[in-house]
N, C-alpha and C positions, 0 to 999 in steps of 0.2 A: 409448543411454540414459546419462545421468549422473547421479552422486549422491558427495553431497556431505554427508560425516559431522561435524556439529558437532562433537564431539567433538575433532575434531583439526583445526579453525580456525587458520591462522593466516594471519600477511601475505600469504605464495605464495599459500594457496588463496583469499584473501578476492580479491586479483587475479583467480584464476580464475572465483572465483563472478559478480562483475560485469562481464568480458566475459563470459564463457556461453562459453567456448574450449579445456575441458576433454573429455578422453574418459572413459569408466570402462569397468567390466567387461561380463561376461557374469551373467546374471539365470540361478540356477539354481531358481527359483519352477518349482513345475509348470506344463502349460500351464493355459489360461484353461477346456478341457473339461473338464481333469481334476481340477480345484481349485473347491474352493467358496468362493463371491466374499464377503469378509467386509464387514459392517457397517462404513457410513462415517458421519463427523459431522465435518462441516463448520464451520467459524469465521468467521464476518466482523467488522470491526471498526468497525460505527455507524453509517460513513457510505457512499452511494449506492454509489460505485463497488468497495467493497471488497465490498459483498453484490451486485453486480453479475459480480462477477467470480466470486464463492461459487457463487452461480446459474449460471452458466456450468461452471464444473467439473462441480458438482454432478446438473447434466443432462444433460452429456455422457456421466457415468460411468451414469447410472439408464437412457442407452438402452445399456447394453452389461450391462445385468442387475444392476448393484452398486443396495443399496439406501441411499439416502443421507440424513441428517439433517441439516437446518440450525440452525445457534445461532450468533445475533447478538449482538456481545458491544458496549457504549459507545466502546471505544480497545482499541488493543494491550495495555494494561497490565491488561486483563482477562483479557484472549484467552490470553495467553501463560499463565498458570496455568495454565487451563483446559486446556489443549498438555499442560502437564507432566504433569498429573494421569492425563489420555487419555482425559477427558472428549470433548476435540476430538481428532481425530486427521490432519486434512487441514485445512491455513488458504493462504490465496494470500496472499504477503506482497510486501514492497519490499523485496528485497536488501541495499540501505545502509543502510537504516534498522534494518533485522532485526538483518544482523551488529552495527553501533554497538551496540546495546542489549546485543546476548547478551555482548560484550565487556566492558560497563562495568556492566550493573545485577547487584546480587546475587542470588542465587534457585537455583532447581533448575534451572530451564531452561540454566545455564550449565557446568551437568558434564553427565557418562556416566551418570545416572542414566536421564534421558530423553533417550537417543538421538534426535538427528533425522536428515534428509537434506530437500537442497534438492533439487527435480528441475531440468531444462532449465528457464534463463532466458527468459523472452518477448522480442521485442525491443522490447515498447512498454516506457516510461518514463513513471514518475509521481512526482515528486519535489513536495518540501514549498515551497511559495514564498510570500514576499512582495510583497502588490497592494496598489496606492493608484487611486485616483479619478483619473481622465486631469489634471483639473485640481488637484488638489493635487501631484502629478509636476511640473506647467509651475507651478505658484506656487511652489515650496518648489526647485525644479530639481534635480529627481530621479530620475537613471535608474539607480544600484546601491544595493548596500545600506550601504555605507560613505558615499552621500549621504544615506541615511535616517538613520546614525548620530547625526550629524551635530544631527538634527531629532527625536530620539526622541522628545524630551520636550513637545513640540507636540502629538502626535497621541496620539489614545484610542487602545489598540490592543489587535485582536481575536482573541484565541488560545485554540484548548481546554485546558481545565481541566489537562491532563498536561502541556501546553507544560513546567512549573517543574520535569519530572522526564526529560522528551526532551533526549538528546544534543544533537538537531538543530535543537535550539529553546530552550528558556529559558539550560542550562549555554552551548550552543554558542556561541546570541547574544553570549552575555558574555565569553565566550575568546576569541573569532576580530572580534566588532565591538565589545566596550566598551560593548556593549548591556545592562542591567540590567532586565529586569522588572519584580523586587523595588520599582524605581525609579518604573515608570512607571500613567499608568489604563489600566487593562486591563479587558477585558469577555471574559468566559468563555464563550465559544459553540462550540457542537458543531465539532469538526474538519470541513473540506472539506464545508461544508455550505452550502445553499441560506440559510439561516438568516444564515450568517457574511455571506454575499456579498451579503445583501439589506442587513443590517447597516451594510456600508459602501458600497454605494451612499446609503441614505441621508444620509451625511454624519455631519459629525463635530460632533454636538451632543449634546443628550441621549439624543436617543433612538439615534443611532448610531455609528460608528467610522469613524478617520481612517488606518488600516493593518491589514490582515488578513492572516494565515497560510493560505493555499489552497493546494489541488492543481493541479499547472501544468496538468492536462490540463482541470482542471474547464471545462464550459461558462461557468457564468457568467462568466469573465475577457472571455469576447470576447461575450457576452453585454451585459457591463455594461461594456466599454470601458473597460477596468482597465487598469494601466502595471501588468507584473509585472517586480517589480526585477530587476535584474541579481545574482547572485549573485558576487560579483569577487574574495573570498577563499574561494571552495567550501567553505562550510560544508554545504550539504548534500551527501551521497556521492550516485554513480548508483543510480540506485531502480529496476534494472528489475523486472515482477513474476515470482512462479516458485511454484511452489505449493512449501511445506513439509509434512513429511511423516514421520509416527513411524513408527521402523522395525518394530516390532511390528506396524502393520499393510503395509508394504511385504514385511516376511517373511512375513504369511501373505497377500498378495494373488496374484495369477498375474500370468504375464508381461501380460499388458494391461493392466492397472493403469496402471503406466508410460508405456508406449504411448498409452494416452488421452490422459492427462492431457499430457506433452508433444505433442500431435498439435497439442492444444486450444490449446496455450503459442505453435507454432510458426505460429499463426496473427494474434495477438495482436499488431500491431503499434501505434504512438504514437496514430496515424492512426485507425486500427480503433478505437482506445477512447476519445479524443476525440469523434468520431462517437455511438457508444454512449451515450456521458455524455450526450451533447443528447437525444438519445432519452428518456434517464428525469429528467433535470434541468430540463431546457425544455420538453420536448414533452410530461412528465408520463405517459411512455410506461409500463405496468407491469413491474419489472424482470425477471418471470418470461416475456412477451410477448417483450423486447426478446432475453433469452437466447437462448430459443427460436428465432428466426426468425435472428438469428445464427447461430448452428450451423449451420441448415439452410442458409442462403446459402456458408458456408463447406464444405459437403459434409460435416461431421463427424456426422451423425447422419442418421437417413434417415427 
């Protein structure tokens, strides 16, 4: 088991946290008989695949007797109060994206007030990207994002409402490509959503957009035959998922706690949740269905 105390973040361990290549201790929690399983509340952040993956923790741990609560929050910039308060107490987040924020935005979440710990890294990845239309890629000739720089101000472009306060997104754009926002039309649509992606398949007129901010793993990209740019000066960090986890309830859970929850992690790969996502994004599969039958295909719950 690993664990990974915010608190004392820095370059060495943020290395560690995104390969997943750390050891940690010994869990002096009672066992799982002797300990009584405390209340869990669960976070997700809006869109499909983060309550997709809520669903999944969250049902792993309720067939091993934990009683779980789910609260779906708009974005991160919700979610993470709610963490600090311990409102939430268990969120499945993006490792690069997580650390970026807790490094750069002000708040509680960024001291020893509220402890966290990351557990085991999954080795699936889902990172923030930019998609165009296969034909505006071959008109505009565009396979990174230092070619889209290039052509910012051509295209409507579709980014959620927090873009103007993500590292990874409005500041980034503008530090790493000379990308301005501020600058450009933008249409505000739900993060990594069905919504976005319909958006800009439409096209880039009134009614839709000519650039969107997606999830690389989302269906719709290969869906809707999307060029996902090339990201050529890594602005975005590796995003693999891992759940987060306040230490108040890690001290009072038993040793299984942990144990699930990485079991669940170590199954989780690119592949696996790409898959998944079509399930509830395309195939309109119910995300509680999808969890479910996951697990069980995976052996994790019986």
């Amino acid at each position: 088991m690993r664990r990974y105390r915010t608190a004392v973040l820095g370059a060495s361990l943020l290395a560690l946290l995104v390969s997943a290549c750390s050891a940690g201790g010994n869990s002096t929690s009672p066992s799982a008989s002797e300990a009584t399983k405390p209340a869990v509340t669960i976070g997700s952040e809006g869109f499909d695949e983060s309550q997709l993956l809520a669903e999944i923790y969250a049902q792993a741990l309720e067939a091993h007797g934990y009683t779980v609560t789910r609260q779906d929050f708009a974005s991160r910039k919700l979610a993470l109060p709610a963490f600090d308060s311990g409102a939430v107490n268990l969120l499945p987040e993006y490792i690069g994206s997580l650390l970026r924020e807790l490094a750069t935005a002000p708040g509680p979440h960024t001291g020893e007030a509220n402890d966290q710990s990351v557990l085991d890294a999954a080795p699936a990845q889902d990172g923030d990207g930019f998609v165009v239309r296969a034909e505006t890629a071959d008109q505009l000739s565009l396979v990174t994002m230092s070619d889209l720089a290039e052509v910012a101000d051509q295209l409507t472009w579709g980014l959620p409402l927090e873009c103007s306060d993500n590292p990874s997104c409005g500041p980034g754009l503008k530090e790493v490509y000379g990308i301005d926002i501020a600058t450009l039309q933008v249409e505000n649509l739900t993060a990594c959503s069905g919504e976005m992606a319909t958006a800009l398949n439409e096209g880039d007129d009134q009614s839709g957009i000519g650039v969107a901010e997606l999830c690389t793993t989302q269906a719709d990209i290969e869906r809707f035959n999307f060029v996902l740019l090339q990201d050529d000066k890594k602005l975005i960090p590796a995003q693999n998922v891992a759940p987060v986890v306040r230490n108040d309830l890690l001290d009072a859970a038993p040793d299984d706690f942990e144990t699930i929850l990485n079991d669940v992690s170590a199954k989780l790969t690119t592949d696996e949740l790409t898959k998944l996502n079509v399930q509830v994004s395309v195939n309109q599969e119910s995300i509680e269905d999808v969890a479910a039958q996951w697990l069980s295909d995976q052996g994790l719950v019986t």
